[in-house]
N, CA, C and O atoms as a MOPAC input file, in Angstrom:
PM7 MOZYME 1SCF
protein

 N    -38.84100 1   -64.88700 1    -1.09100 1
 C    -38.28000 1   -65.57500 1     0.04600 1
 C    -36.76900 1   -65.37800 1     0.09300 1
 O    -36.22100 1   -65.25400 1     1.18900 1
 N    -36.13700 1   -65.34600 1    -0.92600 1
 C    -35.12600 1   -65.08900 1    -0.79200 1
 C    -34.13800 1   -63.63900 1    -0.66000 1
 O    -32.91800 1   -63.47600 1    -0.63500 1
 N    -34.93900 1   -62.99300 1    -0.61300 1
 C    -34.76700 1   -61.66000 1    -0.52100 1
 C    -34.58600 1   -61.57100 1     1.40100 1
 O    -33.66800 1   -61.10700 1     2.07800 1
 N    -35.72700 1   -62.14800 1     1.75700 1
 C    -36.15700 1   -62.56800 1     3.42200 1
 C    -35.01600 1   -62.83800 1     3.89300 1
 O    -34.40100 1   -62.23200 1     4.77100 1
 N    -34.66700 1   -63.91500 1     3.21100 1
 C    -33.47800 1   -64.89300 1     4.03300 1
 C    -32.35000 1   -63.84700 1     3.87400 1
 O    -31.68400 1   -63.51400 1     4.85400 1
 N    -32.06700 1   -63.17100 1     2.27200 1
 C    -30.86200 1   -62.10000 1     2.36100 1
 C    -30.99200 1   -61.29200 1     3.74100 1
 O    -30.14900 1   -61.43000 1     4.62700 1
 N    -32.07600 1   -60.45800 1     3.86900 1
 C    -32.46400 1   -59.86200 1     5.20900 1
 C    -31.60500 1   -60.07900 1     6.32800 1
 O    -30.56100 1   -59.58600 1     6.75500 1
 N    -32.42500 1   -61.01400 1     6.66900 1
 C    -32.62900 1   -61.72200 1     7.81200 1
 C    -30.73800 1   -61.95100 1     8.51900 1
 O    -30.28000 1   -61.56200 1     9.59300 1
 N    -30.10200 1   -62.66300 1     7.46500 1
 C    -28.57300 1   -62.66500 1     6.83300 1
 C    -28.12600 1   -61.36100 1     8.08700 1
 O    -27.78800 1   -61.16700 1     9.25500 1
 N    -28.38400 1   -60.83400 1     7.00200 1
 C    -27.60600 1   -59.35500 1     6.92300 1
 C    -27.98200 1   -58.49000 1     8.38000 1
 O    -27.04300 1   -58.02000 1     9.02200 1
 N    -29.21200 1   -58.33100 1     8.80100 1
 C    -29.52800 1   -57.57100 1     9.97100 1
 C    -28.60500 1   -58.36100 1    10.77000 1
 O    -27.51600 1   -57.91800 1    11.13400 1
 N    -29.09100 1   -59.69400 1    11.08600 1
 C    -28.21100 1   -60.11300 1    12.21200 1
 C    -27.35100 1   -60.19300 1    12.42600 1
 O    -26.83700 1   -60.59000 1    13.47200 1
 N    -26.79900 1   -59.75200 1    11.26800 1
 C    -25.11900 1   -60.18400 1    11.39400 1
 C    -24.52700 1   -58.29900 1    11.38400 1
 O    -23.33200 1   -58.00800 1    11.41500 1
 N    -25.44700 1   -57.44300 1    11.34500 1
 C    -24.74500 1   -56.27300 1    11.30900 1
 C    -25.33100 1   -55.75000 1    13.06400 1
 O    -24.92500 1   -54.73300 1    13.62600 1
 N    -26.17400 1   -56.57400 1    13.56100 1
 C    -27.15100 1   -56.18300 1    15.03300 1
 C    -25.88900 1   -57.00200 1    15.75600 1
 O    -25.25700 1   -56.54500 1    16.70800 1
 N    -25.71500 1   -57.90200 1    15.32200 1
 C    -23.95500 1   -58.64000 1    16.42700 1
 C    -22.92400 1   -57.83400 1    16.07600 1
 O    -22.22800 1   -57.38800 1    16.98800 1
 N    -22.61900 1   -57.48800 1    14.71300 1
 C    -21.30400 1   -56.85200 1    15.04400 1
 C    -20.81800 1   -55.09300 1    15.47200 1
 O    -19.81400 1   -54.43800 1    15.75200 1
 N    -22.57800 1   -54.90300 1    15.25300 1
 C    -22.59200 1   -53.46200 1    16.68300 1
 C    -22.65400 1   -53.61600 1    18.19600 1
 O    -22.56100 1   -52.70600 1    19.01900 1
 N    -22.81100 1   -54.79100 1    18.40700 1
 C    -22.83900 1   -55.02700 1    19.37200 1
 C    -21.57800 1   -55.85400 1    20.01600 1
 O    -21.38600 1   -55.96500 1    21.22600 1
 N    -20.98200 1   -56.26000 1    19.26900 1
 C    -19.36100 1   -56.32800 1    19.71500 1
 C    -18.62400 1   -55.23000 1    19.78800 1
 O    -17.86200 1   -55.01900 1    20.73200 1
 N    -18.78200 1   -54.43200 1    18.79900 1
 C    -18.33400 1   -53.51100 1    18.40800 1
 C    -18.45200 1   -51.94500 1    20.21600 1
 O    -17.61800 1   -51.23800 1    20.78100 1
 N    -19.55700 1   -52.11900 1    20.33100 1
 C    -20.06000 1   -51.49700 1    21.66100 1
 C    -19.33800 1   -52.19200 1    22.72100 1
 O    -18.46500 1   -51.55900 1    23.31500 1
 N    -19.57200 1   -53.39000 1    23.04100 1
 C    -18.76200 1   -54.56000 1    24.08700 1
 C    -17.57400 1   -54.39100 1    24.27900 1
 O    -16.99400 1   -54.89500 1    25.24000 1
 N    -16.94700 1   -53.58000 1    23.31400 1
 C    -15.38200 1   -53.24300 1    22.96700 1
 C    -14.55600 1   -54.49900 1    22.82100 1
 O    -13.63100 1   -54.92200 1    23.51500 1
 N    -15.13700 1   -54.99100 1    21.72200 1
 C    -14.38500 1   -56.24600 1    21.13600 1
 C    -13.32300 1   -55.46600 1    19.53900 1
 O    -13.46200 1   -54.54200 1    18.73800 1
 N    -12.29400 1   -56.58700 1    19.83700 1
 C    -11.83100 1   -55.48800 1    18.68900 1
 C    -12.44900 1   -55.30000 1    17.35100 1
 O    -13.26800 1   -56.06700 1    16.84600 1
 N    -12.22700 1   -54.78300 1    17.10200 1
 C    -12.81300 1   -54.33500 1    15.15400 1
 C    -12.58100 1   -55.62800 1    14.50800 1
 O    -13.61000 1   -56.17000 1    14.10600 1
 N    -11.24500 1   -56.39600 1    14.26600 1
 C    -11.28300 1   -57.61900 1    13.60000 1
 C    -12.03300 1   -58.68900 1    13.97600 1
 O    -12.55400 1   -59.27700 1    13.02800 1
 N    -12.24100 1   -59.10000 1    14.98800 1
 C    -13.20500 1   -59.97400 1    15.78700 1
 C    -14.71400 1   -59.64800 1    15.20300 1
 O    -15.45200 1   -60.49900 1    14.70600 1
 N    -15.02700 1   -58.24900 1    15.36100 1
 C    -16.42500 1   -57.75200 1    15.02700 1
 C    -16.35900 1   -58.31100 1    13.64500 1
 O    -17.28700 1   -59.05000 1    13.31800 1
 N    -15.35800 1   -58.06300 1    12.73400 1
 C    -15.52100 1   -58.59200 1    11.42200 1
 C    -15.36900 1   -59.96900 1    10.71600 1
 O    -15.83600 1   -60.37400 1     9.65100 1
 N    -14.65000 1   -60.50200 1    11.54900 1
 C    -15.13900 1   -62.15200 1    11.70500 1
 C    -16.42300 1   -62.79000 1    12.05000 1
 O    -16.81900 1   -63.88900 1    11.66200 1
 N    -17.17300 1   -61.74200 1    13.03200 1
 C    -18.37300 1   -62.25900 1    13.18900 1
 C    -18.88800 1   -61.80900 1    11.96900 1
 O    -19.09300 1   -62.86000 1    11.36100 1
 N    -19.22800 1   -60.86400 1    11.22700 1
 C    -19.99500 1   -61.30600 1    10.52700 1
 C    -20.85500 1   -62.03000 1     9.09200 1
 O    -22.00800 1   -62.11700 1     8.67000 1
 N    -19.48400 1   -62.45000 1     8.70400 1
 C    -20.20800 1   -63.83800 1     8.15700 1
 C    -20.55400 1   -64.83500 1     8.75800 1
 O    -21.52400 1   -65.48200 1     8.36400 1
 N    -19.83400 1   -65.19600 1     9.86400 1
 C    -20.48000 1   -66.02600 1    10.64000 1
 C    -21.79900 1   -66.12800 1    11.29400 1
 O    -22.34900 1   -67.20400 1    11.52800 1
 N    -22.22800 1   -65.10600 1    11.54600 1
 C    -23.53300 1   -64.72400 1    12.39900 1
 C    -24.63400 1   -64.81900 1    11.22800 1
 O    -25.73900 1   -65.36100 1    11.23800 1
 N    -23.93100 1   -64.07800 1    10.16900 1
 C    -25.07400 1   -63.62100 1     8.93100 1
 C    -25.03200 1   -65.44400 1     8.19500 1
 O    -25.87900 1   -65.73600 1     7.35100 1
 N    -24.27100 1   -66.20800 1     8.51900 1
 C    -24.48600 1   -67.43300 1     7.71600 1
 C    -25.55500 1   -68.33600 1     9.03900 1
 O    -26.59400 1   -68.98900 1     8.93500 1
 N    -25.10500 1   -68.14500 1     9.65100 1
 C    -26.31100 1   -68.80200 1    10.78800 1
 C    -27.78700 1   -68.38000 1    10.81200 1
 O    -28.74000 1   -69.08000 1    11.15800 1
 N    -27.80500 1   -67.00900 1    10.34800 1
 C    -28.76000 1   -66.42400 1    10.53900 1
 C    -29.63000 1   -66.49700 1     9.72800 1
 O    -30.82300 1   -66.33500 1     9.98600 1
 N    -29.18100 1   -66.74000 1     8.67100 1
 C    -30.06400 1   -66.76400 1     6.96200 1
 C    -30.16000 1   -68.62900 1     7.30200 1
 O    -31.32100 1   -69.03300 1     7.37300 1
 N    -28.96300 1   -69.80100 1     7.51800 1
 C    -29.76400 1   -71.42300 1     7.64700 1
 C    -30.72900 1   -71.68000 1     8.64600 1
 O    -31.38100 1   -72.72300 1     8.69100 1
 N    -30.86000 1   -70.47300 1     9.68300 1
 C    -31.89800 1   -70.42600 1    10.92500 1
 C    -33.14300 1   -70.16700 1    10.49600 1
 O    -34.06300 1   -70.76500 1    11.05300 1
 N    -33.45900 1   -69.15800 1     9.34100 1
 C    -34.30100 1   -68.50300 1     8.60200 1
 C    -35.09100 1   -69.37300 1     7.71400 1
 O    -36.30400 1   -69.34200 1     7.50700 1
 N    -34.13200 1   -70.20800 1     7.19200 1
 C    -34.63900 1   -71.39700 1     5.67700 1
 C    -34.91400 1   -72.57900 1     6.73500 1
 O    -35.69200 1   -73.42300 1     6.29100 1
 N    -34.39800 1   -72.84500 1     8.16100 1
 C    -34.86900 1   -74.02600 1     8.94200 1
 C    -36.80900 1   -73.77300 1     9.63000 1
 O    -37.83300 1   -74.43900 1     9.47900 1
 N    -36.51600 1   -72.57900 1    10.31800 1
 C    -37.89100 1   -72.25200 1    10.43300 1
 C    -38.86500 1   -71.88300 1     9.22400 1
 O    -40.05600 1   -72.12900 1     9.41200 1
 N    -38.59200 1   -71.47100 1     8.33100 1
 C    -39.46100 1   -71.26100 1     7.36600 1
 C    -39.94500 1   -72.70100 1     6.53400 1
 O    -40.81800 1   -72.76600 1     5.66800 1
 N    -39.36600 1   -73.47500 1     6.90300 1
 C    -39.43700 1   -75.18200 1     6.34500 1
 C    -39.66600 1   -75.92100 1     7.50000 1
 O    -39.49300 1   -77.11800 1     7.27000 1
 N    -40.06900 1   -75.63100 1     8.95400 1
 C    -40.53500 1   -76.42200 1     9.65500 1
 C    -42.10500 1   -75.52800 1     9.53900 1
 O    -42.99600 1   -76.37000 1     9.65200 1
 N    -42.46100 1   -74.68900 1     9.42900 1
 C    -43.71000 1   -73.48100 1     9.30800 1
 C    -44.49300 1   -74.26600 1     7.97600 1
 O    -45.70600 1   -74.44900 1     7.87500 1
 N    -43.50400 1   -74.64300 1     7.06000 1
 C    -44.15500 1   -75.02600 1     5.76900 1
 C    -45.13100 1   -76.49200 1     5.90900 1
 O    -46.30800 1   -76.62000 1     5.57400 1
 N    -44.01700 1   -77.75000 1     6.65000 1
 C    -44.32100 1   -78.60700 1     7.18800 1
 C    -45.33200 1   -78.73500 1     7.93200 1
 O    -46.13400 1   -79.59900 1     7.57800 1
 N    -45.61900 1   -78.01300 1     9.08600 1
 C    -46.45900 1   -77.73400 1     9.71500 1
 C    -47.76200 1   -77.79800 1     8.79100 1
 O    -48.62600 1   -78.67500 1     8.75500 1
 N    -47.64500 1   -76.53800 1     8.00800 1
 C    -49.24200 1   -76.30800 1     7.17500 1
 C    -49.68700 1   -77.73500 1     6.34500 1
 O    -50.77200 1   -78.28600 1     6.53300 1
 N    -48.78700 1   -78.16400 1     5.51800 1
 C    -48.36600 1   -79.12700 1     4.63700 1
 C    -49.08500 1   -80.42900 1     5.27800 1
 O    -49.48100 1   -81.22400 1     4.42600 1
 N    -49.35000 1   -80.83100 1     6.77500 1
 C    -49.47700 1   -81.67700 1     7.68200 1
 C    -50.96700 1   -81.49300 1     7.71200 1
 O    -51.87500 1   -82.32500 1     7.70700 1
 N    -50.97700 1   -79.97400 1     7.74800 1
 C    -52.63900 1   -79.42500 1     8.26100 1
 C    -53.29800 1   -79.83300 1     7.08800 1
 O    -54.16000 1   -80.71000 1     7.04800 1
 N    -52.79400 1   -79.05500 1     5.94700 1
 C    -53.49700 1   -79.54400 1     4.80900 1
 C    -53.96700 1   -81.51500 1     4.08400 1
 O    -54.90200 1   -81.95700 1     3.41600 1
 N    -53.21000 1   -81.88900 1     4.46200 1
 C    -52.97200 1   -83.30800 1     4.82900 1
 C    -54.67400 1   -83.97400 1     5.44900 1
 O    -55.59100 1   -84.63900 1     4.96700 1
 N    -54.44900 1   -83.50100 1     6.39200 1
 C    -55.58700 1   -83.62100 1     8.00100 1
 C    -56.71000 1   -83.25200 1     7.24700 1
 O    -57.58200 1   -84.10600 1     7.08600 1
 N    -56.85600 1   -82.07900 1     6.73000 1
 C    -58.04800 1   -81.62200 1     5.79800 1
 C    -58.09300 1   -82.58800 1     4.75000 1
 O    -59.22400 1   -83.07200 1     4.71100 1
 N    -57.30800 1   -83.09100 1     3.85100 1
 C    -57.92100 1   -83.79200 1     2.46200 1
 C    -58.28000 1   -85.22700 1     2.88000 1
 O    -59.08600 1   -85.95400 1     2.29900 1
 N    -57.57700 1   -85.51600 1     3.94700 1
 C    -58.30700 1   -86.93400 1     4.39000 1
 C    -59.24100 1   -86.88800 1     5.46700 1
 O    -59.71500 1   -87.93600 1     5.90600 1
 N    -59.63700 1   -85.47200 1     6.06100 1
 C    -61.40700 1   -85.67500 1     6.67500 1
 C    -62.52800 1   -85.00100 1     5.70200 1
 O    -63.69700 1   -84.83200 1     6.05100 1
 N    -61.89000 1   -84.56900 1     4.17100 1
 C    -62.65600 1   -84.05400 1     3.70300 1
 C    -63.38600 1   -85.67900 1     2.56400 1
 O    -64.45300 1   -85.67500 1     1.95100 1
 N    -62.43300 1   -86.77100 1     2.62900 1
 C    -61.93200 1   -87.58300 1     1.76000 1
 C    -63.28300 1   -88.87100 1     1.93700 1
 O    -63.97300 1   -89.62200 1     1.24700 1
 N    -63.04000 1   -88.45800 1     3.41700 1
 C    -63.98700 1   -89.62200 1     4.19100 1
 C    -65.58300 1   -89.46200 1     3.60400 1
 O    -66.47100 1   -90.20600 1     4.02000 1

């Protein structure tokens, strides 16, 4: 998982700063974005992957108490 989240990090934050970079934003700007982008991108990553978990966690839940009955 954590390899994921490195990922996840890293693409997005190198997919925004080609794309500033194209936009003709300057070079320093592009490089400000990306820790910024890549730090959003990896707590966006660990938020959905922990509402996904929850989710199942809920299901499984639902199952041990109609299996319980």
């Amino acid at each position: 998982m954590i390899i994921g989240i490195l990922f996840a990090g890293i693409l997005l934050a190198l997919g925004t700063m080609i794309a500033a970079l194209v936009a003709g934003f300057p070079i320093w700007l592009a490089l400000m974005l990306y820790p910024v982008v890549g730090t959003i991108g990896a707590m966006g990553f660990v938020a959905l992957a922990l509402l996904l978990k929850k989710r199942d966690d809920a299901d499984d839940m639902t199952a041990c108490a109609v299996v319980a009955r």
